[in-house]
C-alpha positions, -999 to 999 in steps of 0.1 A, spaced: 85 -25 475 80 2 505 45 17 504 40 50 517 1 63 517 -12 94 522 -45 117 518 -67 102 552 -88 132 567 -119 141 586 -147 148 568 -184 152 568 -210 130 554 -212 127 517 -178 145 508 -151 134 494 -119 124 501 -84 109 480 -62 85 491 -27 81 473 -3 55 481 31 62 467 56 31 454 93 30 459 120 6 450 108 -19 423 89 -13 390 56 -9 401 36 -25 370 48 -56 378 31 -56 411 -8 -59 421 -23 -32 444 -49 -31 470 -67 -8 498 -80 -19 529 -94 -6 559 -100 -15 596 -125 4 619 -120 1 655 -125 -33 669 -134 -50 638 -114 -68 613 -90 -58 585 -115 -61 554 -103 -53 515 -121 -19 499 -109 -23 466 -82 -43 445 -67 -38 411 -45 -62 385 -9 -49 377 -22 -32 343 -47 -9 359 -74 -30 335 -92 -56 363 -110 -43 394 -124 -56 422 -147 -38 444 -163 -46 479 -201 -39 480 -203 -15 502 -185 10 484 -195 1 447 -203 33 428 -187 55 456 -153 47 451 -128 43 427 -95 24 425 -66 35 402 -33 26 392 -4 46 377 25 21 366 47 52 358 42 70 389 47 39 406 12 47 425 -24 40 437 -55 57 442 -80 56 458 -111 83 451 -141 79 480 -166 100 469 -203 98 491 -187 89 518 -207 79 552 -197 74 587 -193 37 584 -162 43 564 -145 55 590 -115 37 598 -73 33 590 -74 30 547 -39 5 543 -26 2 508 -11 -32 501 8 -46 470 26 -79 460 44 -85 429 28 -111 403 36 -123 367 0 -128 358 -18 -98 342 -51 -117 345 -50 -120 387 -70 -94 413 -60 -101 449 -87 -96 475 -75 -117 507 -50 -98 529 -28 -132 530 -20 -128 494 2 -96 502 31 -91 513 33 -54 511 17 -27 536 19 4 540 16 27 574 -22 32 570 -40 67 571 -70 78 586 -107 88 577 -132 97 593 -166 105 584 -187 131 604 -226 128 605 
């Protein structure tokens, strides 16, 4: 599957912002979803990850009750809502995806997909 995201911007703390990552090529309900992000000379970490189904969620800490993770099997895409945001979530947001015959599975290591897309940027004004 090609991954195409979209929706990075510049805004100031504690507004909002909307990623979208749009699926092409396969059937996306058969395929597990992630966002990541990478701020300048630190590692690739996960943000948020979500089962095939839309129905299991995984959530990183620091964004728990700010951010929201979504999946639309018949628009072949994810979501990401960031709402609150702070300066320390500035940094390239990557979608990733991999396709899995298990309903039940959340991916949260970057090793388990195989996926990417281009990445978009936000940044967070104080």
């Amino acid at each position: 599957v090609q991954l195409q995201a979209s929706g990075g911007g510049t805004v100031r703390a504690g507004g909002s912002l909307r990623l979208s990552c749009a699926a092409s090529g396969r059937t996306f309900s058969t395929y597990l979803a992630a966002w990541f992000r990478q701020a300048p000379n630190k590692e690739r970490e996960i943000v948020a990850a979500i089962n095939r189904s839309g129905g299991e969620i995984y959530y990183v800490d620091s964004v728990k009750g700010r951010f929201t993770i979504s999946k639309d099997n018949a628009k072949n895409a994810v979501y990401l809502q960031m709402n609150s945001l702070k300066p320390e979530d500035t940094a390239v947001y990557y979608c990733a995806s991999r396709r899995t015959n298990s309903d039940a599975y959340v991916a949260i290591s970057r090793s388990e997909y195989d996926s990417w897309g281009q990445g978009t940027l936000v940044t967070v004004s104080s």
